[in-house]
N, C-alpha and C positions, 0 to 999 in steps of 0.2 A: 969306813964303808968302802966294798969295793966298787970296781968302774962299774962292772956290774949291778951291784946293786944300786947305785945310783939312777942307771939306768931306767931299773926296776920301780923305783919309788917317780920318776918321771911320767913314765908310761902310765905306771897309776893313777897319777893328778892328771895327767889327760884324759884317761877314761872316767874319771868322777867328774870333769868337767865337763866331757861331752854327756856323760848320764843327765847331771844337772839340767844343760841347757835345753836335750830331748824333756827331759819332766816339764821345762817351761812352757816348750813351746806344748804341750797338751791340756793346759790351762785355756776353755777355752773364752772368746770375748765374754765382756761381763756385761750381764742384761741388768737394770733396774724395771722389778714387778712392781707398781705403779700400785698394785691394789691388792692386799691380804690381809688375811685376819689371822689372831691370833684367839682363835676359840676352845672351847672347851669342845670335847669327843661328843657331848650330846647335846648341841646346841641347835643340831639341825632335827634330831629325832634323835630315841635310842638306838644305839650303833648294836651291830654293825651296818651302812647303809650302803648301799652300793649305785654307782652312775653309769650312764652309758653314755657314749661321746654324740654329740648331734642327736639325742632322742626324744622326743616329744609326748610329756604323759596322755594317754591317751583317756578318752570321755569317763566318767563315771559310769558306772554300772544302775541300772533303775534302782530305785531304794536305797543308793550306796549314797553316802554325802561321800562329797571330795575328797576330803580329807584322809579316808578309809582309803579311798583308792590309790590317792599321791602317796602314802606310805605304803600302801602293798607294792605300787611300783620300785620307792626305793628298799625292798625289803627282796622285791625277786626281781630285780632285772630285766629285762628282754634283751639282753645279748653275752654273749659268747666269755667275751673279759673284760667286762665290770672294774671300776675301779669303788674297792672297797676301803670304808670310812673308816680308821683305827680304833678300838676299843678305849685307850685311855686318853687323858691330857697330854700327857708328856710323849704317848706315841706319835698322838699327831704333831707335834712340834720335833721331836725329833726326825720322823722322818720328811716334816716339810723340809727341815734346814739341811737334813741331808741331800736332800735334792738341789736344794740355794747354793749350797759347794759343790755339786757333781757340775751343776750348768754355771756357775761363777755368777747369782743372782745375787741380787743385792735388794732388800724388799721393803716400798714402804708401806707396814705393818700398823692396824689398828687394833685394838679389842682385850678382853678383858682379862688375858693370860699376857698382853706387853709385858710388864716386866719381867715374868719368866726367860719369856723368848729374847729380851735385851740382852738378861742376864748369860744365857746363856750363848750371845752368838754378837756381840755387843758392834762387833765388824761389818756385818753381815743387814742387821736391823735397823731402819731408818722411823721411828717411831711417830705418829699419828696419832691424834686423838681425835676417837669415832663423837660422831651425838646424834642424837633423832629426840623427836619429842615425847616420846615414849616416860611418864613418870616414872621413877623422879630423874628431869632432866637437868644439865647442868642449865644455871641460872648465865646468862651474859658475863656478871662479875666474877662466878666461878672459873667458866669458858676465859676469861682476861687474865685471870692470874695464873692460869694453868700453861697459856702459850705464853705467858709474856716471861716465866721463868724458862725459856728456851730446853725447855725437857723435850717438847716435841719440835719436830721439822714442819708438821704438815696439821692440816683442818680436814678431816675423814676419816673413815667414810658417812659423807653426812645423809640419815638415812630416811630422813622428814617424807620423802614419797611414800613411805610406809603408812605414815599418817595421814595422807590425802594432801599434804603442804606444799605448795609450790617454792621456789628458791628465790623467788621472787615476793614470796610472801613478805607482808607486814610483822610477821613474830617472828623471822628468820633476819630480818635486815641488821639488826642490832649486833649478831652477831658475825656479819659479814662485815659491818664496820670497823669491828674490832682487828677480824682477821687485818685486813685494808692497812689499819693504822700500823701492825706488828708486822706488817710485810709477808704473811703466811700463806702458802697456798694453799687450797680449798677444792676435795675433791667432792663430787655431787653424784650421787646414788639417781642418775637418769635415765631409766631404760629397764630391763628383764628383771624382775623379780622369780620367786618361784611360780609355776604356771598354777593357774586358778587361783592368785593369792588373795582375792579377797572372800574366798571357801576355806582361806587357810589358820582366819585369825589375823588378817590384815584389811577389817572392814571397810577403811578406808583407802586402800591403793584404789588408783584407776591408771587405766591405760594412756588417757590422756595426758597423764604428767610425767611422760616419755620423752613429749614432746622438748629438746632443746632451745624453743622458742619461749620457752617459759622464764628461762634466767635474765630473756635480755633486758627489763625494767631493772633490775639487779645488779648489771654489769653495768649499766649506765648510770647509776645512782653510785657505783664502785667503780671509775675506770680505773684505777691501779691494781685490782683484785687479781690474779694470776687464778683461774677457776679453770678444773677437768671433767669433765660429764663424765661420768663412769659407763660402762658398758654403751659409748658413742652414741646414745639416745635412740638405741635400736628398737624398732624398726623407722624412726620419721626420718629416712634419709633426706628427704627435701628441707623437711625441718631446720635438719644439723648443717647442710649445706650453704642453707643463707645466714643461719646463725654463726657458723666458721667465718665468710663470707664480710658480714657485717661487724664482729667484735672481733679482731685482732688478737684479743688476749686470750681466747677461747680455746680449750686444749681440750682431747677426750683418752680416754684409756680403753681399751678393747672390753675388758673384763671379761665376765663370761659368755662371751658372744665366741668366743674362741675356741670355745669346749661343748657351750651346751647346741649352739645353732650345726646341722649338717654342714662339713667343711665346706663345700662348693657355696652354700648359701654366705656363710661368713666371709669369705674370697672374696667375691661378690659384693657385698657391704664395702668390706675396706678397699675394694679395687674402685669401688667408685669414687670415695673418699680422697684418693690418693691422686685418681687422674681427673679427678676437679681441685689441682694445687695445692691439698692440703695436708699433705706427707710429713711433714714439720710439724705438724702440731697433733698426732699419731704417738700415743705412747702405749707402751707397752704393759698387760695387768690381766693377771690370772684369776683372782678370786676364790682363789684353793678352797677357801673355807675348813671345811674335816675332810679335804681330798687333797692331800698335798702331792699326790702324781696328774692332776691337774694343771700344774705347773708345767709338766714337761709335755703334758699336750698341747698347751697353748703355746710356747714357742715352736712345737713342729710346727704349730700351723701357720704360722708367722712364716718360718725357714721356710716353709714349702711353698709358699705360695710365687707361682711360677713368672707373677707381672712385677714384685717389687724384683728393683736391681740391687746388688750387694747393700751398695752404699743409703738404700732405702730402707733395708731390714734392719742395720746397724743405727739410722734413723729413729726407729721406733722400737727397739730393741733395746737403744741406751742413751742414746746422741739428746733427740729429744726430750727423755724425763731429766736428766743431769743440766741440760737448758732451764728447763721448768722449774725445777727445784734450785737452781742454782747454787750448785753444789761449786767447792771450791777447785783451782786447781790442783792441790794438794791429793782430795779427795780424786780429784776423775784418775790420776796418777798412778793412788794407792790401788783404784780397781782395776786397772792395766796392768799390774805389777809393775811398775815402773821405778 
């Protein structure tokens, strides 16, 4: 080879190397979504459905039952760009995960397409196993053998507010004991449902079992339990504050409070949350459902929000669910690229 070409082939490993390291650094931080499912395209209705960010279904029409009206909503929208629900299975799983690689999400996933979505993103999916009492539910001993073969990470999304059950209940304890004993964290369905859910075929939701004050007989009968109220028990902010306040162990995830509430109102929520000392225990969770560009609203709103500091977004973005979950060193490493 001549001087030249030597030259030539040096020049080149420097510019592959500076390519390289530009691609890295465009990787960006890596969030853990706290809360997703993994559903089928028509779990929420026949698709295609479409959402508006912050919009509030509006009253029934006289003679209309609700129901009529909450699907004419998600069937025409009232705004502009809509995010629309995928047609099949495998779209909405593909394009959730392709969003999970565009923002460097890392998801922990419930529901009854997991193994699909394991399989196919096995790096990416932090696996969950959902329950509500809904027949036929998993029995305690079922629920024991399912976490204690370490297939799942986590206890959720547990969805018993559907059925009127507080997490505090006497038919629920059994199997928070169990979680307790495996050391499994336990995420808890407290807060927004779809609106008018009990018009919806959810005859027993009530509003009351929002309340985050309802876990506390539960968490004292568990102090080891590692427990996340999903959707921050929105709206009982007083509720959740002395509940933070008073159990230590207590964690919430945003969920859809991040998408479905008007931004300012949401801000709002977690800025109180936050400048009442409880930033640390702030995790991060979308709730995509069959909306997997719901993901990347809820971290703008997160990013955007003008009162956390850097080091507060990165907080509840990642810092705190990799706490929660206690994830290894190895792991936090691997999602840094390190």
């Amino acid at each position: 080879m001549t001087s030249g070409g030597r030259w030539t082939g040096t020049l080149a490993a420097l510019c592959a190397a500076a390519l390289a390291g530009s691609a890295a650094q465009t990787v960006p931080p890596p969030i853990i979504d706290m809360h997703m499912h993994a559903m089928r395209a028509d779990d929420q209705g026949p698709p295609p459905l479409g959402v508006c960010q912050g919009d509030v279904q509006p009253p029934p029409e006289a003679g209309r039952p609700s129901a009529d009206t909450f699907m004419a909503w998600l069937k025409k929208p009232p705004c502009a760009n809509p995010i629309w629900s995928p047609m099949t299975d495998r779209e909405v799983m593909d394009r959730s995960l392709a969003v999970m690689e565009r923002r460097n999400v890392y998801g922990v996933v419930s529901g009854v397409l997991l193994d699909d979505w394991q399989k196919a993103a096995p790096n990416r999916v932090i696996p969950s196993l959902d329950f509500n009492f809904e027949p036929p539910f998993r029995t305690v001993d079922e629920m024991r053998t399912a976490l204690a073969s370490r297939r799942y990470r986590a206890f959720g999304e547990v969805g018993i507010q559907y059925q009127g059950v507080d997490p505090s209940d006497a038919r629920f304890d059994p199997y928070l004991a169990v979680a307790e004993e495996l050391d499994i964290p336990v995420s808890i369905h407290v807060g927004i449902g779809p609106p008018g859910a009990p018009y919806l075929g959810f005859q027993n939701y009530r509003g009351r079992l929002h309340s985050p004050l309802l876990i506390e007989e539960a968490l004292v009968r568990h102090p080891r339990l590692r427990v996340s109220l999903m959707h921050a028990g929105w709206p009982m902010l007083d509720d959740l504050l002395v509940a933070l306040w008073t159990h230590p162990q207590l964690h919430v995830d945003v969920g859809a409070i991040s998408f479905a509430l008007p931004s300012a109102a949401f801000h709002s929520y977690l800025q109180r949350i936050v400048e009442a000392g409880f930033g640390k225990r702030v995790m991060f969770g979308s709730d995509q459902m069959v909306w997997p560009e719901m993901i990347d609203v809820a971290i703008d709103r997160v990013q955007s929000a003008a009162f956390l500091t850097e080091d507060q977004k990165r907080d509840i973005l990642y810092n705190n669910a990799a706490r929660f979950l206690r994830l290894s060193p190895q792991e936090i490493d691997r999602h840094h690229g390190r």
